[in-house]
N, C-alpha and C positions, 0 to 999 in steps of 0.2 A: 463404749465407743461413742463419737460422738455424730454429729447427723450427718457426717459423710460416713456412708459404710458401705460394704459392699456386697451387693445384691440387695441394696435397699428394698425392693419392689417387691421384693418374698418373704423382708422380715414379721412384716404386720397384713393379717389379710385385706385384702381392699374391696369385700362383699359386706362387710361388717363394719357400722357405725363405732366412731370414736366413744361414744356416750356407752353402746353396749359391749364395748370390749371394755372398758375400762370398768363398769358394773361386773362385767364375768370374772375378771380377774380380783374384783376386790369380795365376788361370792365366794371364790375358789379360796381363796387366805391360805395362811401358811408360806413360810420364807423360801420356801422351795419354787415358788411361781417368780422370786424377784429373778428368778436368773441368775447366770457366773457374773460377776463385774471381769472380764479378761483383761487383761494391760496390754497395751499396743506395744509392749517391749519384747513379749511371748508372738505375735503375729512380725514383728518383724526380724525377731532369732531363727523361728521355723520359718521363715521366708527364704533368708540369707541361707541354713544349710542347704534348704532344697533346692538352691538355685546354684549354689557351688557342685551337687552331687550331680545333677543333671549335665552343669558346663562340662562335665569333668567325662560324664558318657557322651555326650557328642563330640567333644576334643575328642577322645580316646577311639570313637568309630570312625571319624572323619581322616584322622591319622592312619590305621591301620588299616591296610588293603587286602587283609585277610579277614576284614569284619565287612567286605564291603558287601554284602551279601539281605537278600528282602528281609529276614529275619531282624539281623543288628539296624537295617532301613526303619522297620517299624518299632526297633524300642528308641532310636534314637528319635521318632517323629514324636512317641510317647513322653520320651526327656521335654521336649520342646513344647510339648502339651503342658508338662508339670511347669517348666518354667514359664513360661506363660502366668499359671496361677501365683506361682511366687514373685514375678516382677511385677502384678497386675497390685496384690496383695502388698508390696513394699513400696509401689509408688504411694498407692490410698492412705497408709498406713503414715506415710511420711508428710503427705498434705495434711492428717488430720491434726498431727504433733506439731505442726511447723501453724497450722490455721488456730489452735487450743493453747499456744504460749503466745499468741498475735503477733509471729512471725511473720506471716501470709495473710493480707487481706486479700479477698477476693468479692466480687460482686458473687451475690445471690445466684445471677442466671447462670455463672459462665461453671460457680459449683456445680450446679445441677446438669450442665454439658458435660463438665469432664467425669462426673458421676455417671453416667448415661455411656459416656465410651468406657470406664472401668468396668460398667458393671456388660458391657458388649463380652469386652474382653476376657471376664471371667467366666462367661456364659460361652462362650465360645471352645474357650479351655475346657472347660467341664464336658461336654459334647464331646471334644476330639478326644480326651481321654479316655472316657466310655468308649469310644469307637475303636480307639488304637488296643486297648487292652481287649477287645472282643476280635480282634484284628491279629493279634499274637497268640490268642486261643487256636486259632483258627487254622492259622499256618503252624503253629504243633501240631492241631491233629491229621494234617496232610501232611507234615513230616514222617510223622507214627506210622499213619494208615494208607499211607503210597509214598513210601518212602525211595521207592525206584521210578516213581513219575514224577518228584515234586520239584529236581528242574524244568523241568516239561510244563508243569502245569503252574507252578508258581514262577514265572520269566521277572526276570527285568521292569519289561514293557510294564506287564499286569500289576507289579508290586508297584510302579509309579504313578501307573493309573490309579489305583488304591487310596496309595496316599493322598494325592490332588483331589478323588472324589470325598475325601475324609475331610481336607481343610476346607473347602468348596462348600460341604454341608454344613459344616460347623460355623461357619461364618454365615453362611444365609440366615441357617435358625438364629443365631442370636439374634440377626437383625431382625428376624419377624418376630422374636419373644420382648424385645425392649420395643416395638410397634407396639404389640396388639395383649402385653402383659397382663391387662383387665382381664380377658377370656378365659376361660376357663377349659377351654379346650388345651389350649398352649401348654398348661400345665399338665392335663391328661396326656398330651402329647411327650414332656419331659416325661412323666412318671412311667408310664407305656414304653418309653427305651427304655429305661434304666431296668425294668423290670424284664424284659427283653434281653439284653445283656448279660441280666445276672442269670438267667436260666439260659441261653448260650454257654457260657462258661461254663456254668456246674453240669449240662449234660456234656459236653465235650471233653471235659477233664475226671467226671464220670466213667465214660467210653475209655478212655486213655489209659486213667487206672485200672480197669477190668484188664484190657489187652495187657499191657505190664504183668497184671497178677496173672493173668493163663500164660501168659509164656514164662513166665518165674516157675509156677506150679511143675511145669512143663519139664524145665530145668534142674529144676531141683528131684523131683520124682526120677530122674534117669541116671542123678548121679548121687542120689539119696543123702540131698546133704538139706533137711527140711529147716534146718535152725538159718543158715542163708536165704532160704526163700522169705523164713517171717520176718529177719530183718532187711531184708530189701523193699517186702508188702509194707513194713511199718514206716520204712521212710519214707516209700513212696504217698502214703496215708500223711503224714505229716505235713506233705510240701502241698499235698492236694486241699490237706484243711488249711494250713496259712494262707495260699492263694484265695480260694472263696472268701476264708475271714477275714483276711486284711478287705480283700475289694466290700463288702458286706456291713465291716463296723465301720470304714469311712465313709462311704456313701451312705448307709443304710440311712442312717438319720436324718439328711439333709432330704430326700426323694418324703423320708416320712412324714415330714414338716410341710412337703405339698401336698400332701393325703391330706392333711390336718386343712390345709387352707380350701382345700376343695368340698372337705367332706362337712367340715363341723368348726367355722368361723368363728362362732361366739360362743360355743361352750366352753365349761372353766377350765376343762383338764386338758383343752386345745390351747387356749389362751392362755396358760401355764407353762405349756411347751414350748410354743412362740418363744417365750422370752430367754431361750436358751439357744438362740441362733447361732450367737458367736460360738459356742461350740464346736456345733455343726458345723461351720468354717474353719474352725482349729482343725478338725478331724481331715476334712477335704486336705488340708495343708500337709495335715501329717502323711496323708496317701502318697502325696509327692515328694514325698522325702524319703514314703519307705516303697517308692513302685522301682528305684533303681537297686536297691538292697535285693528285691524280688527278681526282677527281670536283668537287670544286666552285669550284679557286680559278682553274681554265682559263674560267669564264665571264669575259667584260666588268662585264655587269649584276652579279654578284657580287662582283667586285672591286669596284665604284664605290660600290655598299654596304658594304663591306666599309674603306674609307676614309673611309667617313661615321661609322660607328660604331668604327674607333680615335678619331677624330677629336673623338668624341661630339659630333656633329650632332646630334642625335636630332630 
């Protein structure tokens, strides 16, 4: 990549002298510390689908009035999160190809501005996603576990308060992480949600699987048909592991790389890692391409809209 990138401010730690990173990584050796060389051909393919898969789930909830509902509200806010990272990801990606053949001259400061709102805007994105994906845990398990209160307790009103309080924070934090980015709290602070989230989910879908399996047991035991209850347990086991692992090998990496800048700047095997950021942004990308696969294109209803509007039905 070249020196537009994005989240530049988290690819290299900034506690650590140029002279001793470049000594740690040339202790560490081995071709394994140079890093992926990635093509901005690969960042802007998984750009384009994620941002086609996403148009295509808020076209298709926005269309149907029987999706119009808090549930399809948060995955479509979730689409808009993903896109977000893919339109943020295809502008960067096309300034660097168009600035790299001396397409685009640009002054110095005005890159480092529009660097500055990319890298807002991807920070941003990253935030709302976490949120909205701890947001659709949430409202399943008040679906599950008061499912005769959860018009009552999840309204309208509350789902939209929701969402505004979700972009509201998401936008501030960026603007206070692209301020005060040197701190190292900032970064405690990123890693501290993400790790927060991820134990959200995994207890909550935890909880959900148990309830599923006692009333499977439940079912099965009265009408003795035990081979349905273990295939029901196993799929339900399956959908509960690909949810954690997809959310877990996307993110996992990118949160671990601020461990890394927080904990141990200039050691080799940190400074090793470093140099594999781009990846860690591939993976982010890949999330947003496979969070509509997960959450919205397993309805029926949403596929049948979702065929109307390739289709253009409208």
């Amino acid at each position: 990549m070249s020196t537009l990138a994005p989240l530049r401010l988290l690819r290299e730690p900034w506690n650590a002298s140029e002279g001793n990173q470049s000594n740690a990584t040339a202790g560490a050796g081995g071709a394994w510390c140079q890093g992926l060389d990635i093509p901005n051909e690969l960042f802007l393919t998984l750009g384009l689908v994620s941002l086609v898969e996403n148009l295509l789930v808020v076209a298709a909830i926005l269309k149907n009035r029987n999706l119009h509902s808090p549930m399809y509200y948060f995955i479509c806010c979730l689409a808009v999160s993903d896109m977000l990272v893919s339109v943020s990801n295809l502008a960067e990606t096309l300034f660097m190809l168009l600035m790299e053949h001396g397409v685009l001259v640009i002054r110095a400061s005005i890159v480092r501005h529009m660097d500055n709102v990319i890298d807002m805007l991807i920070c941003s994105s990253v935030v709302s996603s976490l949120s909205f994906l701890g947001v659709i845990a949430v409202d399943r398990y008040i679906t599950i576990f008061y499912a005769l209160r959860y018009h009552s307790i999840m309204t309208l009103q509350r789902a939209v308060v929701t969402m505004a309080s979700v972009w509201l924070a998401s936008t501030v934090s960026s603007t206070v992480f692209i301020t005060y980015y040197r701190n190292n709290a900032i970064l405690l602070c990123l890693i501290g949600f993400f790790l927060f989230m991820l134990v959200l989910m995994l207890v909550l879908y935890i909880h959900m699987f148990a309830l599923a399996r006692h009333h499977l047991r439940s079912i099965s035991s009265q009408q003795k048909q035990p081979t349905v209850y273990r295939s029901s347990s196993l799929k339900g086991a399956v959908t509960l592991t690909i949810l954690l692992g997809v959310f877990f090998i996307c993110w996992g990496p990118f949160f671990f790389h601020l461990i890394l800048i927080v904990t141990c700047p200039t050691n080799p095997f940190c400074t090793c890692f470093f140099s594999y950021f781009n990846l860690f942004l591939i993976l982010i990308i890949c999330n947003s391409v496979v969070d509509p696969l997960i959450y919205a294109f397993r309805s029926r209803e949403l596929w049948r809209t979702l065929r109307e509007v390739v289709l253009c039905s409208w």
